[in-house]
N, C-alpha and C positions, 0 to 999 in steps of 0.2 A: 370418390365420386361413384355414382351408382350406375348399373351398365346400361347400355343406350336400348334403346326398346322402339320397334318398329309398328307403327301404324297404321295401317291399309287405310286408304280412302279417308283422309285427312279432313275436308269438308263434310264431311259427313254427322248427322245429328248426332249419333253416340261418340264419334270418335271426335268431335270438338270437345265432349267431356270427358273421354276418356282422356287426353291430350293433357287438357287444363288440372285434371287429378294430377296426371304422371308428374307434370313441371311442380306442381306445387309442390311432390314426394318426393323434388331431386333427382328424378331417373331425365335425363338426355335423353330428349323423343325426338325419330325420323320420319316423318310423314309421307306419303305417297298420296301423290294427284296426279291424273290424268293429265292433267296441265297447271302448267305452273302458274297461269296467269288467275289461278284461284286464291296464291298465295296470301296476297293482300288481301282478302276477305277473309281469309283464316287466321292471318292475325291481328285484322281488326275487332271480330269475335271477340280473340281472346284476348287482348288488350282492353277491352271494355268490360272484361268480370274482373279488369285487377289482377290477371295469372303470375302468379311466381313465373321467376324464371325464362322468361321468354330469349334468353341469348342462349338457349340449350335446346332451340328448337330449328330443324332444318327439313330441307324440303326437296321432296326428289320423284322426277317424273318416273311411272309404272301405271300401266293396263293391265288388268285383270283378265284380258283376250288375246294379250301376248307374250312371249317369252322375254321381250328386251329391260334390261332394266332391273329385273326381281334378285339375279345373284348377287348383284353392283350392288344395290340395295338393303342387302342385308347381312352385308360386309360389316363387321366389329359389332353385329347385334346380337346379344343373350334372348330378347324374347321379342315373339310377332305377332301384335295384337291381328287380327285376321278378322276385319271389321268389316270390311266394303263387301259388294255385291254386284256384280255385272248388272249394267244399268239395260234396261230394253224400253227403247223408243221407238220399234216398229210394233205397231196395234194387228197386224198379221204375221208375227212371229208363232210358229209352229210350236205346240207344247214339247215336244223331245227336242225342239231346237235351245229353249232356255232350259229345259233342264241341264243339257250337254252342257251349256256354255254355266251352269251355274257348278257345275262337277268339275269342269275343269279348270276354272280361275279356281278354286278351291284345290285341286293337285297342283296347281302350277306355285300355288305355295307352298305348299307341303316338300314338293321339291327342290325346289329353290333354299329352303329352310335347311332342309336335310343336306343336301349340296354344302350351303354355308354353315353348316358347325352349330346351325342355334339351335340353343337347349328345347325352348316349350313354344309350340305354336297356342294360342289361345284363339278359338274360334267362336265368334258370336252366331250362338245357330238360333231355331225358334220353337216352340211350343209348337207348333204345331209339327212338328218331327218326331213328340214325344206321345202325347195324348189326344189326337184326332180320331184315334179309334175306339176310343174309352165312352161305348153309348152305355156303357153297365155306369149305377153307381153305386160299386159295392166296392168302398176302401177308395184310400185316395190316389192320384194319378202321380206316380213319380217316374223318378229319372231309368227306371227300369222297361217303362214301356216303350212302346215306338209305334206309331203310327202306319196304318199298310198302307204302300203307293198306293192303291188301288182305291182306296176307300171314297166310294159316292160324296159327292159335296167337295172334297178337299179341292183348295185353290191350285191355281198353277205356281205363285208362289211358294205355297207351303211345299206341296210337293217338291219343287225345286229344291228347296233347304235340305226336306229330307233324303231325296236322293243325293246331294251335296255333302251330308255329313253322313252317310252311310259310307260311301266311297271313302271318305277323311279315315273313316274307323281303319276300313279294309287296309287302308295302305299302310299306317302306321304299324299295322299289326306286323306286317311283312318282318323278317329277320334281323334283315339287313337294313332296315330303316330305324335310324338312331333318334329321330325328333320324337317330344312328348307331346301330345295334344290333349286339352283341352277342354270344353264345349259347352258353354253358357245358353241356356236355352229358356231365351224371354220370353215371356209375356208382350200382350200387346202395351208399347213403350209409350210413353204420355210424359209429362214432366215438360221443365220449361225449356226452349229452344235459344240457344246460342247467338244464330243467326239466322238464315232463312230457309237451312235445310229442315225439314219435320220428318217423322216417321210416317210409314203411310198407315199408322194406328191413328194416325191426327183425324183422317179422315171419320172415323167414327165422332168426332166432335164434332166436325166442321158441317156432316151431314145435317147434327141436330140445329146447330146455329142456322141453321140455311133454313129452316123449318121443315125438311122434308119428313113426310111421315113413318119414322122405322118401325119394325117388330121389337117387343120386347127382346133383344137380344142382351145375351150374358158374355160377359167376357174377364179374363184374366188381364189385369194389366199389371204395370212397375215403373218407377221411374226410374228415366232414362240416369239419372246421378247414380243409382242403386247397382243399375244394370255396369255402368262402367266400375264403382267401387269392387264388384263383384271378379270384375275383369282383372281388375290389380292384384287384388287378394291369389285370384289364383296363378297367377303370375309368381308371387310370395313365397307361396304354401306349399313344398314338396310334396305333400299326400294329396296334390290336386290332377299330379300326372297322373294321363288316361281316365279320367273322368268326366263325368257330365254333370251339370246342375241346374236346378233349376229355380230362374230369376220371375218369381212373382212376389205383388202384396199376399198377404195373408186371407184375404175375402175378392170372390170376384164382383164385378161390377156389373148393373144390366141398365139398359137403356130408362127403365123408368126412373130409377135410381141417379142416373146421371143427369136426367131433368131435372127431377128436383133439388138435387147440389148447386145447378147452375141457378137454379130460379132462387134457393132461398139466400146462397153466396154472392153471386152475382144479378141484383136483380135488374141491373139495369138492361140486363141482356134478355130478360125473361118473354121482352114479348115476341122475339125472335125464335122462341122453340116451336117445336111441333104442338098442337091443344090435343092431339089423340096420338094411338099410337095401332098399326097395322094390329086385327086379330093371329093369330097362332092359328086357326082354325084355313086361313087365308094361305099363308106362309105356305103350311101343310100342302094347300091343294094346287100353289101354284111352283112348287117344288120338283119336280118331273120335267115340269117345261123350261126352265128357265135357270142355267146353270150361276146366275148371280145367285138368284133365291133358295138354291140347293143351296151353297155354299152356306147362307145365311140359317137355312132351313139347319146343317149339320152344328152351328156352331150352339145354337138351340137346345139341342139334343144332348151335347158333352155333358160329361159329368167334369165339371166345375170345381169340383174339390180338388188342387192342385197343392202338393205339399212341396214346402224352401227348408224341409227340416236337414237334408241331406247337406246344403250350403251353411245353413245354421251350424250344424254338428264339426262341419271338416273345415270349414273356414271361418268360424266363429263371425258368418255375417247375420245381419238382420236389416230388412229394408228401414230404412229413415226419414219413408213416405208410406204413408197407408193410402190407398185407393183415392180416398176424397183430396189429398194434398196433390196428387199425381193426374188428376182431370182438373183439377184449378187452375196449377200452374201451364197446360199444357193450354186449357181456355185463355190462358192472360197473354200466352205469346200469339195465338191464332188472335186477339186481338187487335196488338201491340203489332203485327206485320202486316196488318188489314190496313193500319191507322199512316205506316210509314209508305 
């Protein structure tokens, strides 16, 4: 049998397929929910794609905001996928408040890990940790760069990640810390959804569905299937300890571009798009005042060449969605959950 492998935040859009991969590969997966009474929605998910193996999945309550629960947790586990994210439901949450809290469920695994014996923490971090500072575009943006806290525009999410996995780095480095880490760092994730949880990259769909008028915005994405095989592999691969990679398609994506996918693929949906799209010239001036449209304004700006050659090369992966399969499929569930 193969060794049992820990999952953060079990409901959750990547790690329903991360889950559904592991069962099909024979590895014994232990999930963590906030509450249990999520259960049955996570295995009804995954009973409904047909998952191997579903008597090799169990289920065990942890908070990412507390200590109870993480060492119990990860008792007889080789490896911890380190997928979730402290969730924030207060709209006056203080920006060094979710960063703290996003640093710390992130040590509190690392710890808990190292405490319990497991070999490799594998963390799902993000793009934007890696190249938010990348306004040159000279050469492509890989896993060597890193984004400054500091940089105008960056969200408070992205920010979070990357204060989150900077710390991750810091500790492991320590001497006396035996756990290997990691660090997958997506793209904005698209592809199709499980159940009812989505990435909040959905949102860039569901804005256009709605017809609201965006900027030509560009963006990296991946499917979410890609993103979790990616997760495995390094799991796998001895030469993946202490490493980052980075999980994109091969071409980024821009808002015009993903109209017109949806209009000529999907046309029944076509009169639902936007008919124009905001000027650049717009963006530009209203950027200063208005920290959504900065955010928007900086993502404009990046240089878009984002290179998977380093995941290519050491884990012999390749995504198995190109950009147009990866806003299809993520269109057909924002659909499909609109309709039930």
């Amino acid at each position: 049998m193969q060794p049992m492998v820990l999952v953060t935040g079990g409901s959750g859009f990547l790690a329903l397929h991360l889950i559904r991969q592991l069962l099909t590969a024979g590895y014994p997966v232990r999930a963590t929910l906030r509450s249990l009474d999520k259960v049955a929605a996570v295995r009804q998910a995954l009973t409904a794609q047909a998952t191997l193996n579903m008597a090799q999945l169990s289920f065990v309550t942890a908070d990412l905001t507390q200590d109870t629960g993480w060492l119990a947790a990860m008792t007889g586990v080789t490896t911890v996928m380190s997928v979730a994210a402290p969730v924030f439901v207060n709209g006056e949450t203080v920006a060094h408040e979710v960063e703290q809290a996003a640093a710390d469920g992130t040590l509190r695994i690392l710890k808990a890990a190292d405490q319990a014996g497991v070999k490799r923490v594998v963390m799902t971090g993000n793009l934007g940790a890696v190249g938010f500072s990348r306004l040159d575009h000279q050469g492509p943006v890989t896993e060597a760069d890193w984004t400054s806290p500091v940089q105008p525009g960056l969200s408070l999410y992205e920010r979070s990640k990357l204060i989150a996995e900077q710390r991750a780095w810091a500790y492991v480095q320590q001497p006396q810390v035996t756990v290997q880490l990691t660090v997958i760092n997506a793209g904005a994730m698209l592809g199709p959804a499980l159940g009812t949880h989505v990435s909040g990259s959905f949102g860039l769909l569901s804005r256009l569905l709605a017809g609201q008028v965006t900027p030509n915005y560009q963006v990296n994405v991946v499917d979410v299937r890609d993103v979790a095989r990616l997760h495995v592999l390094a799991m796998q691969v001895p030469a993946a300890a202490n490493q980052r990679f980075l999980a994109v398609t091969d071409d980024a994506l821009t808002a015009k571009q993903a109209i017109a996918l949806i209009q000529q693929q999907r046309p029944a949906l076509a009169s639902r798009l936007p008919k124009r799209l905001l000027p650049t010239w717009l963006v530009r001036g209203l950027a200063p005042f208005s920290q959504p449209v900065k955010e928007v304004w900086l993502m404009m700006r990046l240089n878009h060449q984002v290179s998977n050659q380093h995941a290519r090369e050491v884990l012999e992966w390749q995504p198995m969605s190109d950009r147009n399969q990866a806003v299809l499929a993520a269109v057909d569930s924002l659909s499909q959950n609109q309709q039930n």
